[in-house]
C-alpha positions as CSV (number, residue, x, y, z in Angstrom):
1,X,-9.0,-2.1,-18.1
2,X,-11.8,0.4,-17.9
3,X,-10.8,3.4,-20.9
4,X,-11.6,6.8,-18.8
5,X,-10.9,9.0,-21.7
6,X,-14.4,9.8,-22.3
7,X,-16.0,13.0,-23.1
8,X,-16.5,15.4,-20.6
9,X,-20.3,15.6,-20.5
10,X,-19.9,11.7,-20.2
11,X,-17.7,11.8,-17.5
12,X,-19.9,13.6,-15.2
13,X,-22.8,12.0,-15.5
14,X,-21.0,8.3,-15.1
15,X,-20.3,6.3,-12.5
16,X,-16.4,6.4,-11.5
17,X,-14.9,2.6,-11.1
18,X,-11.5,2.7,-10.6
19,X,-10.6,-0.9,-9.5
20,X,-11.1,-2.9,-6.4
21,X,-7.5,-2.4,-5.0
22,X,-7.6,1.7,-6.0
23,X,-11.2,2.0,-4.2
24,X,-9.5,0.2,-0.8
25,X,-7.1,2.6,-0.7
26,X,-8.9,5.4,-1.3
27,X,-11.4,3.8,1.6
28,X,-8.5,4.7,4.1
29,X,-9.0,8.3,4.0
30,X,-10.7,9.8,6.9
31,X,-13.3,13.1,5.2
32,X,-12.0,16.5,4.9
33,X,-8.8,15.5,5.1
34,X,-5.9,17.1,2.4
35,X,-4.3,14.2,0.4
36,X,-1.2,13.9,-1.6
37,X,-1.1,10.8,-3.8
38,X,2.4,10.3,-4.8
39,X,3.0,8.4,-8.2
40,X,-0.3,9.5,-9.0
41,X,0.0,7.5,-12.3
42,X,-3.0,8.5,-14.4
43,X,-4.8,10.4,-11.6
44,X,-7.6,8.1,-10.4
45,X,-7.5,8.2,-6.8
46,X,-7.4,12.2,-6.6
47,X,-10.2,12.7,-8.8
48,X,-12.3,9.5,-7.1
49,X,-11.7,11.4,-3.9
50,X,-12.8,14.5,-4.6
51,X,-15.9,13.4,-6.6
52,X,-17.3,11.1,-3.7
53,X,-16.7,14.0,-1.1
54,X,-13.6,12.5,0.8
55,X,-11.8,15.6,-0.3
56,X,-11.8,19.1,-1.5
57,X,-8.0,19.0,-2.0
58,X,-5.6,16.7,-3.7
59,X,-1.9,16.9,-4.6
60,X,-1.5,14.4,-7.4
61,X,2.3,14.0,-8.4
62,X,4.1,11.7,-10.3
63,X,8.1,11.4,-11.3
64,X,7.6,10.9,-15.0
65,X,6.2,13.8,-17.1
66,X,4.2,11.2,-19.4
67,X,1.7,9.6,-16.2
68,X,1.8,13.2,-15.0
69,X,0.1,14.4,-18.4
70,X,-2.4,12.1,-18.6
71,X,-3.7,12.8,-14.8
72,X,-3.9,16.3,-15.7
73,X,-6.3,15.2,-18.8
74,X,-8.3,13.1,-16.3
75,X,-8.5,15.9,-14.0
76,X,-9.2,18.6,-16.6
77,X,-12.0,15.9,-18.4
78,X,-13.5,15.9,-14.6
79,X,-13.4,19.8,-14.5
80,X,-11.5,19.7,-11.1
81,X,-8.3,21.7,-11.9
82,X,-9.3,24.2,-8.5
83,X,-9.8,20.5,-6.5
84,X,-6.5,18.7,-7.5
85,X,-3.4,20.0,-8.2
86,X,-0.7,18.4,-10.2
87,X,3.2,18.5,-9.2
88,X,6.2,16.8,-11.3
89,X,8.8,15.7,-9.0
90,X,9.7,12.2,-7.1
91,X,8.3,11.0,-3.7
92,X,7.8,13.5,-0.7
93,X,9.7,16.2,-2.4
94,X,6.9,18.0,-4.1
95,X,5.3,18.8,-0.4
96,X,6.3,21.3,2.5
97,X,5.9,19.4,6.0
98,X,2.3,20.1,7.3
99,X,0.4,21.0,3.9
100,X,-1.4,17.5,3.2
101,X,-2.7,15.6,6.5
102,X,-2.5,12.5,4.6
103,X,-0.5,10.4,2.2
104,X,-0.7,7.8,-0.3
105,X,1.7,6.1,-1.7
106,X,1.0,2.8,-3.7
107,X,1.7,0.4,-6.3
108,X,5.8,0.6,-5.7
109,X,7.9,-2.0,-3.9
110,X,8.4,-1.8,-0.5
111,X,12.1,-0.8,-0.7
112,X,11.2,1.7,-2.5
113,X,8.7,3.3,-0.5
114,X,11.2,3.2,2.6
115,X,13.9,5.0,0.4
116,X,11.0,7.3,-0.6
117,X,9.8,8.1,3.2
118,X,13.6,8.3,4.3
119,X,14.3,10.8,1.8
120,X,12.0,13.1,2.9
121,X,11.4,12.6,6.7
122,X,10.0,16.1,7.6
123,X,6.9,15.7,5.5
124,X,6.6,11.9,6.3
125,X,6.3,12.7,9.7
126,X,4.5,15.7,9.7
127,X,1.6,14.0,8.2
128,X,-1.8,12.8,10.0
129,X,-1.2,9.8,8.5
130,X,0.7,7.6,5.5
131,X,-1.4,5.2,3.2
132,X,0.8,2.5,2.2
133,X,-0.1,-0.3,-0.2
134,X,3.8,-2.0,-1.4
135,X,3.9,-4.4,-4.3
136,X,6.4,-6.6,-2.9
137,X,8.3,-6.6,-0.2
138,X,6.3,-5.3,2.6
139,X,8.3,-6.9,4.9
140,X,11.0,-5.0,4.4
141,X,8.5,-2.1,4.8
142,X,7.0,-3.0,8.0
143,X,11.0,-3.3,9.2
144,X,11.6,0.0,8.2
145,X,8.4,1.6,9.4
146,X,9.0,0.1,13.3
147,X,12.5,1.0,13.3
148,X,12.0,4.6,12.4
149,X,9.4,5.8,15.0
150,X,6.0,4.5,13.0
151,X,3.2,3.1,14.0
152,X,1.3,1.0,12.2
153,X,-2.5,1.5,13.0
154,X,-4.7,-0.7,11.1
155,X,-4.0,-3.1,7.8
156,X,-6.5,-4.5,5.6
157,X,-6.6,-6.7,2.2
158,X,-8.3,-6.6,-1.0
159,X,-8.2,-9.0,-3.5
160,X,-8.4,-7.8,-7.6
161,X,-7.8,-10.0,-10.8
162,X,-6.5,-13.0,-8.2
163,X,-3.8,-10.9,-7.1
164,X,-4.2,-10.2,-3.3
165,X,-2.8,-6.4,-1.7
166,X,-2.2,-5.2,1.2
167,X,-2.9,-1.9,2.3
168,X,-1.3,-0.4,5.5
169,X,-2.2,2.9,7.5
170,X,1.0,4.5,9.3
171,X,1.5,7.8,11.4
172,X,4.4,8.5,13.0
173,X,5.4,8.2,16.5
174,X,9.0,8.8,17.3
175,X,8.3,5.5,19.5
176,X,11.2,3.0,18.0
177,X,9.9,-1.0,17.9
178,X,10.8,-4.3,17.2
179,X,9.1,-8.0,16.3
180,X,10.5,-10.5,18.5
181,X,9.1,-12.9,16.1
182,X,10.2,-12.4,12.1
183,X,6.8,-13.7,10.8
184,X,5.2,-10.3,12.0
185,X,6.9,-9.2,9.3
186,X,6.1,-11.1,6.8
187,X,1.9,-11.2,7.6
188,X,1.4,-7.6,10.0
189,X,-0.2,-8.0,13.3
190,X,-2.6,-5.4,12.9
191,X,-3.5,-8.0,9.9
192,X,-4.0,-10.8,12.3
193,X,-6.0,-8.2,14.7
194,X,-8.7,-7.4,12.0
195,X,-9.3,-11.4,10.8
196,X,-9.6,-9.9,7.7
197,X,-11.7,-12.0,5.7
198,X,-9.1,-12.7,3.0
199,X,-6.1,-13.7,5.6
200,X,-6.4,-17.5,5.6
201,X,-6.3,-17.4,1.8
202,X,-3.3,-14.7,2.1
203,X,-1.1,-16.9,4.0
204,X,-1.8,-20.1,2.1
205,X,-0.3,-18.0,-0.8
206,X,3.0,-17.8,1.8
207,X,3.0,-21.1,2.7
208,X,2.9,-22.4,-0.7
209,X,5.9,-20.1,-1.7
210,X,7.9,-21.7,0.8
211,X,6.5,-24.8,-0.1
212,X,7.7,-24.1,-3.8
213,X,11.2,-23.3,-2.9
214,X,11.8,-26.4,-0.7
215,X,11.0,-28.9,-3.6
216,X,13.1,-26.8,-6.4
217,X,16.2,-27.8,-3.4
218,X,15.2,-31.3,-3.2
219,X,17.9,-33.6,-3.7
220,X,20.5,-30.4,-3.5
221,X,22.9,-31.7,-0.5
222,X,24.8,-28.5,-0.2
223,X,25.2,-27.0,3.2
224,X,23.8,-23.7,1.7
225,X,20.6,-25.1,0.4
226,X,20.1,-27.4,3.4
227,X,20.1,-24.6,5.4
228,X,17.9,-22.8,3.1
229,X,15.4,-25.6,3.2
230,X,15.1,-25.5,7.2
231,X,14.5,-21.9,7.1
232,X,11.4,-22.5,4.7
233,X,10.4,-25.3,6.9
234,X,10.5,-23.1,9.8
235,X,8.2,-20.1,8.1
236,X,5.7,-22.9,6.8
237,X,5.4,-24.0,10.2
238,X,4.6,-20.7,11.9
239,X,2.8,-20.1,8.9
240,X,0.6,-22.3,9.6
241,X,-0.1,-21.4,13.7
242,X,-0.8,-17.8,12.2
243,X,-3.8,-19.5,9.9
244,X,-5.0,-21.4,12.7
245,X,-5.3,-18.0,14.6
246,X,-6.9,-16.6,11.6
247,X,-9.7,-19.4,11.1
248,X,-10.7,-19.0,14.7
249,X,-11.4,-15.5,14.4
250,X,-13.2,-16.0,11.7
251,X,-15.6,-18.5,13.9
């Protein structure tokens, strides 16, 4: 990992690289807008905002008081204390409805980012727009996010260290919705709309999970895992029609 504690006359004349999956996120935000990044961690993504002109002002928080310090030292070795400022306190609770237009919220599971959002619905929805990027369970996520009025308006992937993300951008809608088919779930279809060049490989990382649980229940004659075997079967098999759809997009 790239050390950032530099010296300041250092910092300002170098180059800021602060990841692959950080920089795609960061991509989302439309210019001029005001950004909260919640669970701000060391502070990257405010002060790469601000110094590439995306935005003049940043609320970076964080729940724990030991990332928190450290992205005030980032932001202090980058001299913009009057650019970002720095809030202890978890999720949505450090903002008033309507003072950021957008949000980020990244590197946390799913779940958690529902519970987070749920918690603090007046500034959820209040905002231009959410930047989502879930660890695991973005299912769970997307299921949320349709059922409570959001809209999800554009998804994309970025691939760092082998690991593939995804990256969602919500605003909220008060319009309630529903996937007739469980798989949209499970690989967005604003994902699907964009053939994003790193789909096909993103679902043959699904398929093979499935394909991994059906052999560790070989053999196992139990009504429970036989059961569990024809659900995987199932999701390999639609799977499969959704990377179909993907490679002929890509055409």
């Amino acid at each position: 990992m790239t050390n950032f504690f530099v010296s300041k006359s250092i910092a300002e004349g170098m180059e800021l690289n602060i990841g692959k999956r950080l920089e795609a996120i960061a991509n989302f935000v439309d210019k001029g807008s005001r950004v909260a990044d919640v669970g701000t961690d060391h502070g990257y993504i405010p002060v790469y905002l601000v110094k590439k002109g995306y935005s003049s002002f940043v609320v970076a928080s964080d729940i724990n008081k030991g990332p928190l310090e450290k992205a005030i030292s980032f932001v202090r070795l980058n001299g913009l204390e009057k650019n970002i400022e720095t809030r202890l306190g978890g999720g949505l609770s450090v903002l008033e409805p309507g003072e950021v237009d957008e949000v980020i919220i990244a590197g946390m599971g799913g779940v958690l980012m529902a519970n987070i959002i749920e918690a603090s619905l007046d500034v959820a929805r209040s905002a231009r727009k959410l930047i989502l990027q879930p660890m695991q369970a973005p299912d769970e996520l997307r299921r949320y996010l349709l059922d409570g009025g959001f809209e999800i308006t554009r998804e994309a992937l970025v691939k760092e260290e082998g690991k593939v993300y995804e990256i969602m951008e919500v605003r909220y809608t008060d319009v309630r919705s529903y996937e007739d088919d469980e798989i949209y779930f499970e690989v967005g279809r604003r994902l699907l709309d964009s053939h994003d060049p790193l789909l096909a490989e993103f679902i043959d990382r699904k398929i093979k999970k499935y394909e991994d649980i059906v052999i560790s229940i070989e053999g196992k004659k139990t009504q429970k895992a036989q059961e569990r075997r024809e659900y995987c079967i199932s999701k390999i098999e639609r799977l499969k029609e959704l990377r179909k759809h993907a490679l002929e997009g890509n055409n």
